[in-house]
Residue, then its C-alpha position, 0 to 999 in steps of 0.5 A: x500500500x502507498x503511503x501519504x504524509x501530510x505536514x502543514x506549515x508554517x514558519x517552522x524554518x528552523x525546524x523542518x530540515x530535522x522533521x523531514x530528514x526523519x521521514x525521508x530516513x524511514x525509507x519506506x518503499x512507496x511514499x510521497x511527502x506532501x507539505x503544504x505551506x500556510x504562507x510562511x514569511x521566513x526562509x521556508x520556501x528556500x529550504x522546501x526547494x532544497x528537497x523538492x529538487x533533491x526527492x521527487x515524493x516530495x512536494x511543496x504547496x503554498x497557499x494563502x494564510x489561515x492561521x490554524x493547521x486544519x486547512x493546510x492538512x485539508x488541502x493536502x490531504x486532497x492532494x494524497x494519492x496514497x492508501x493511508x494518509x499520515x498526518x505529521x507536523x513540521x516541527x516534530x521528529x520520527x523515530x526508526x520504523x514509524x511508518x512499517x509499525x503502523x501498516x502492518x496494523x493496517x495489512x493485518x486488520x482490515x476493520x482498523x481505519x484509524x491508527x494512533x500510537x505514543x509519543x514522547x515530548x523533547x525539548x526544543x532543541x530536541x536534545x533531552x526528553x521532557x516527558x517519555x511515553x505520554x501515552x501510558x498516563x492516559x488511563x481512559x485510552x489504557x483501559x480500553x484495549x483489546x487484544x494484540x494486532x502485533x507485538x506492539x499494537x492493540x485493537x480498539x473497538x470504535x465505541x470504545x475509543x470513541x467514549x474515551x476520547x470524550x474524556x481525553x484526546x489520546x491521540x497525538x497527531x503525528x502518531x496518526x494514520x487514516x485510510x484514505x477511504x475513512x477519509x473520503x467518507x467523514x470528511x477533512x478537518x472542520x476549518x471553521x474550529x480554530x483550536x480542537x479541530x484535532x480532537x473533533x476529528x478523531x472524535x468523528x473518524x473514532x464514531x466511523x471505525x475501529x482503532x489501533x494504538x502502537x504502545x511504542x512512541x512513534x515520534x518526538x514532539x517538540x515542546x517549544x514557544x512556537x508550538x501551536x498548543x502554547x498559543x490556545x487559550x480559554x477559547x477551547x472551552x467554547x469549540x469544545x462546548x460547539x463540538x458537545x452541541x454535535x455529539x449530543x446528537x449522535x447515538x451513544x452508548x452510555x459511557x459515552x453519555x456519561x462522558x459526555x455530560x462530565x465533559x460539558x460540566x468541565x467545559x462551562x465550569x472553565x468558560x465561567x472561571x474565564x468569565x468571571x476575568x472579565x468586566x461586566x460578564x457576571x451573569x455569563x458567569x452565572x450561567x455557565x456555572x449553572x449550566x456545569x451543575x446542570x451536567x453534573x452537580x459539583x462544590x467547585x460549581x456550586x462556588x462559582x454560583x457564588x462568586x458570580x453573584x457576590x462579584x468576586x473574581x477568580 
């Protein structure tokens, strides 16, 4: 099966000749790079040329900026040929057999449309390991897995991984490949989410189909000022209220019911703490305090009523 690896980017000119050079290292037999540029304004086009010149499974799309990575991986995501498209990020490091890992999940379980595995995060020099094997923290993914694919992998039933993933996003994106037909089914990433489009994907593409986990790490994540998680904000709490509205529609099994209410009590109770920040927001304070005890009665809510009634301030 052919492979495609999609990375978007944006002024990572420090960073991409390490992040492709560990691709191109797997030396997997049928592959194509896609990079898809989200209008840098440093040196990255001249680096992107190096390569493009170098390897022809390497390509290099530019297009106007955007400001978030979900549409320069939907655009190359349009451009993949391959069977299974890999998700990567431009800054980030692949480690020895990513690639082979993960399709032998694939070749060996058809019912498989999505894998993911575990990572670890490295310092933005890439020199010391900050956190090893993040994954294994993840008790709402380690609690769910079946029975072995390989050595390395588990089987995760869809209804499983996808009440986990309500819990907790287990799912680092450079680690991720998708059947290209899992794709052309749910669609790309939702562009209109500026800072859980990741996570509401894996939450639809989890609802399609079943999932393998690889327990070894996969990459280094670069844990740097630059990166796109330091820049999110409290706004996630309101994307994540948006993407809850969603799945509140879909048929559930009754863990993931269950998640889902702890999920929405969480997200109000931290849009209310924001809230409460603010001038003259008491009373989106209060409701959003409400609305947590509603999902699920807590102290922490019930204090928050308080605050925002008295007018204290977080």
């Amino acid at each position: 099966m052919k492979i495609s690896i999609v990375i978007p980017t944006y002024n990572s000119a420090a960073y991409i000749t390490e992040t492709l050079n560990s691709l191109i290292e797997q030396a997997y037999a049928d592959q194509e790079i896609i990079v898809v540029d989200d209008g840098s304004t440093d040196n990255t086009p001249a680096i992107m040329a190096a390569f493009t010149n170098r390897y022809s499974f390497i390509s290099y799309t530019v297009i106007e900026n955007n400001g978030g990575p979900a549409k320069p991986r939907n655009v190359g995501i349009g451009l993949a040929t391959g069977d299974v498209v890999f998700l990567f990020d431009s800054d980030d490091i692949a480690l020895p057999g990513k690639f082979t890992e993960a399709m032998k999940v694939f070749e060996q379980e058809p019912s498989v449309g999505m894998v993911t595995t575990n990572f670890s995060i490295v310092d933005s020099d890439a020199k010391n390991i900050v956190r090893n094997r993040m994954i294994d923290d993840y008790v709402s993914l380690q609690s769910i897995l079946g029975r072995k694919i390989t050595d390395n992998a588990y089987f995760v039933e869809s209804s499983d991984a996808f009440a986990a993933l309500i819990s907790a996003n287990y799912v680092g994106t450079p680690g991720v490949g998708i059947r290209k037909e899992i794709l052309a089914k749910i669609g790309g990433f939702d562009e209109t989410l500026r800072h859980i489009d990741d996570r509401e994907m894996w939450l639809r593409v989890a609802y399609e189909t079943n999932i393998g986990y690889i327990s070894e790490p996969s990459f280094l994540y670069r844990n740097h000022e630059q990166s796109i998680s330091k820049k999110r904000s409290s706004l996630q709490s309101k994307e994540r209220l948006m993407v809850a509205k969603k799945l509140e529609r879909l048929p559930k099994s009754q863990q993931a019911s269950k998640n889902l209410k702890v999920f929405k009590s969480k997200n109000y109770y931290e849009l209310g703490m924001a809230m409460l920040k603010q001038p003259n927001a008491r009373l989106d304070a209060f409701n959003c305090f409400f609305n947590s005890f509603l999902c699920r009665p807590h102290v922490a809510a019930f204090k928050g009523l308080i605050k925002a009634i008295i007018g204290r301030k977080y």
